[in-house]
Each structure stands twice: as C-alpha cells, then as structure tokens.
MIDREN-291373 format. One record per residue (C-alpha): x, y, z; residue number from 1; residue in one letter. Coordinates in nm, 4 decimals. Layout:
VODREN         px         py         pz   pos   code
VODREN          X          Y          Z   NUM      a
...
***
This chain:
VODREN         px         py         pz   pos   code
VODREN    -0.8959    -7.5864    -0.0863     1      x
VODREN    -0.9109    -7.3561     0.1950     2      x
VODREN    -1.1818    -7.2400     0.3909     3      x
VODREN    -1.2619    -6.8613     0.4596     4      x
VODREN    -1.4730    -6.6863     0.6908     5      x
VODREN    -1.5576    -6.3521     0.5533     6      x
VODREN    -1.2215    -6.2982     0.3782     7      x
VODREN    -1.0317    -6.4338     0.7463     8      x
VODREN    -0.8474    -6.8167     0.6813     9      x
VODREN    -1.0024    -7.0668     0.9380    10      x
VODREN    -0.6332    -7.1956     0.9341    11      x
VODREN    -0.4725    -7.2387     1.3400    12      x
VODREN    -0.1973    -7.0333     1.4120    13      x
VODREN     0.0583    -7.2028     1.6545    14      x
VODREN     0.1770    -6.9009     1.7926    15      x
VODREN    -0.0845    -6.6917     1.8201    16      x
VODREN    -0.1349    -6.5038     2.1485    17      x
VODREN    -0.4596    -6.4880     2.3245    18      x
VODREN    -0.5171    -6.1610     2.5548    19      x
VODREN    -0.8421    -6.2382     2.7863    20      x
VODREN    -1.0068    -5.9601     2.9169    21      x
VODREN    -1.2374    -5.9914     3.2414    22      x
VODREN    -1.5669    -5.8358     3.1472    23      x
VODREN    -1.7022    -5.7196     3.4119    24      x
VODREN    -2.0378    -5.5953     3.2828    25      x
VODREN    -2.1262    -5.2261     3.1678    26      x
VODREN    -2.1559    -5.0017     3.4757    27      x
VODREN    -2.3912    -4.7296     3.5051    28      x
VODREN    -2.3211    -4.4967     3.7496    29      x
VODREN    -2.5179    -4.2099     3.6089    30      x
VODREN    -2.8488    -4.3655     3.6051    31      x
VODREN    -3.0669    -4.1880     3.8288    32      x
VODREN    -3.2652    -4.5009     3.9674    33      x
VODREN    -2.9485    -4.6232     4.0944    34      x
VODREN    -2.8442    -4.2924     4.2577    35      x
VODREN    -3.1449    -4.3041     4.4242    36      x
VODREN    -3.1494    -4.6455     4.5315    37      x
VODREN    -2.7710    -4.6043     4.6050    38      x
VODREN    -2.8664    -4.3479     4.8761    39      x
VODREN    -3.0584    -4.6398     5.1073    40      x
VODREN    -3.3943    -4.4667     5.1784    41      x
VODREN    -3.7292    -4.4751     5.1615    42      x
VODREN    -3.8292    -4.1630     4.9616    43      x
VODREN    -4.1484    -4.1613     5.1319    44      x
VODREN    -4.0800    -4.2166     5.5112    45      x
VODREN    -3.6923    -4.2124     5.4564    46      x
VODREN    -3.6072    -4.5182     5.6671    47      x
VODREN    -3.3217    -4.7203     5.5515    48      x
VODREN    -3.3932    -5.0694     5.6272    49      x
VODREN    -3.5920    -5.3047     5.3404    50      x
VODREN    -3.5903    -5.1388     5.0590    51      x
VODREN    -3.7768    -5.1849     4.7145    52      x
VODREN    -3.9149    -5.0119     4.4273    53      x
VODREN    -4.2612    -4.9509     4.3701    54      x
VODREN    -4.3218    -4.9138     3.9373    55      x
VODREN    -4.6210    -4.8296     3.7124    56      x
VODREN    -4.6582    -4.8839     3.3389    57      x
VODREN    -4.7062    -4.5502     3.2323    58      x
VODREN    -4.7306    -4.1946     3.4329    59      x
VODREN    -5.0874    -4.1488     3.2922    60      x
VODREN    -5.1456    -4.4199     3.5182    61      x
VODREN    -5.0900    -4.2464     3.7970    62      x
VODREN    -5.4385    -4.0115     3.7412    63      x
VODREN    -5.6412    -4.0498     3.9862    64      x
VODREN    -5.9964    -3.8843     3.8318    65      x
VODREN    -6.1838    -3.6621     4.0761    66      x
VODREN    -6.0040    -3.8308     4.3936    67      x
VODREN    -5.7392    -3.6635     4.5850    68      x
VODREN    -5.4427    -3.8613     4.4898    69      x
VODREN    -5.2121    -4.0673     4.7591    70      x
VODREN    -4.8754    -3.9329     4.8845    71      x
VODREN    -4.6763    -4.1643     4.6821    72      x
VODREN    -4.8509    -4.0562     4.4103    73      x
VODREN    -4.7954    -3.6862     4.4610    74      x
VODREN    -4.4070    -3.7825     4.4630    75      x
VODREN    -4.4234    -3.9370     4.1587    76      x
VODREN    -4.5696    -3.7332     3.9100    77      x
VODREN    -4.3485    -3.4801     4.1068    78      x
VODREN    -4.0290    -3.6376     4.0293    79      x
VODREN    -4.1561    -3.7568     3.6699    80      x
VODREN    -4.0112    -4.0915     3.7247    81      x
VODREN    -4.2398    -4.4449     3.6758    82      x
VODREN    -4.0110    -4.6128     4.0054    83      x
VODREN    -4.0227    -4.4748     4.3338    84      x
VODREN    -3.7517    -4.6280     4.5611    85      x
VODREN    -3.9598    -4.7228     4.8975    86      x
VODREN    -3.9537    -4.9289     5.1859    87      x
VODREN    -4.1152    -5.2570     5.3143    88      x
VODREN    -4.4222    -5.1011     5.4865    89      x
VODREN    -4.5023    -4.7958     5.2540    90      x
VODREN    -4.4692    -5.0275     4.9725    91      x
VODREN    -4.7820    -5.2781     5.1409    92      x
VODREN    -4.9711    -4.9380     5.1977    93      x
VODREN    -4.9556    -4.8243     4.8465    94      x
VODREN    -5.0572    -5.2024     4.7094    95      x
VODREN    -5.3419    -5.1832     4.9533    96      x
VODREN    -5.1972    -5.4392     5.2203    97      x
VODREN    -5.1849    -5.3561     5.5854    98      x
VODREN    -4.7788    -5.2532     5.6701    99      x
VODREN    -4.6180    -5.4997     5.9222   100      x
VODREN    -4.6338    -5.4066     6.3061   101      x
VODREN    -4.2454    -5.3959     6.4432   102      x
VODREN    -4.3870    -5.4967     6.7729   103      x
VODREN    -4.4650    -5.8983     6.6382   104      x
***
C-alpha cells in the first residue's frame, strides 16, 4: 500500500535537498499612499513631525450639502483619494478636537 497525495508519494527521500528562501513580504513601492506618506509631510500644513492618515468610507462622504466645505476636504476630493496623509494637530482639527499647544 502506498499513500499518494494528488498523484505525489508521501514516501521520505533521504537525500533530498531543501532550498529556504527568506520571504520577505511583497513590497509595494508604486502605491501612491506610500509615496505620499514616504515623503514625511503633512499635506495640509506640510510639517514633518507626527504624522497620520486621516480616511473616509467613501468620497460621497465627503459632500458637505449647502456648507462651504473644510480645507482638508477641498484636498481630498481634489486629489480623488479616501486617505489624506496629515499631521498630529490638523488631524484633531478635522475630527473636531482642539490641536495641541507646543508651548505646554
């Protein structure tokens, strides 16, 4: 009796050679997010220090009906994109939260 796995023997070979590879992940250097977050600013104030990204669901969200939309707003629908790439402060200020002093 001997046991198969889709045609292949499930018998050990003794001198088989195993070849590891190191998998180091899939890199994607042509994603645009990453460019952008690769180039260390805020794309709103463009300081460099604390950086996050701001995301919505959809870009029908960003509709503001009647009002005159926010900055950050205007940059989005501009660029198309769902993430903006932002620092600490403007990213409080577009949820609504008072930005951190850098006097404290």
């Amino acid at each position: 009796m001997v046991a198969r796995f889709g045609g292949i023997p499930l018998k050990r070979h003794k001198t088989a050679v195993l070849t590891d590879c190191l998998n180091t992940g899939p890199v994607y250097s042509n994603k645009e997010l990453i460019r952008r977050l690769t180039k260390g600013g805020c794309e709103l104030c463009d300081r460099s220090d604390g950086i996050q990204v701001h995301h919505v669901r959809r870009l029908a969200d960003l509709s503001w009906l009647g009002r005159p939309s926010p900055e950050w707003v205007q940059v989005m629908a501009k660029i198309r994109r769902k993430a903006l790439v932002v620092c600490g402060d403007c990213h409080d200020q577009i949820h609504g939260r008072p930005a951190s002093s850098l006097t404290q």
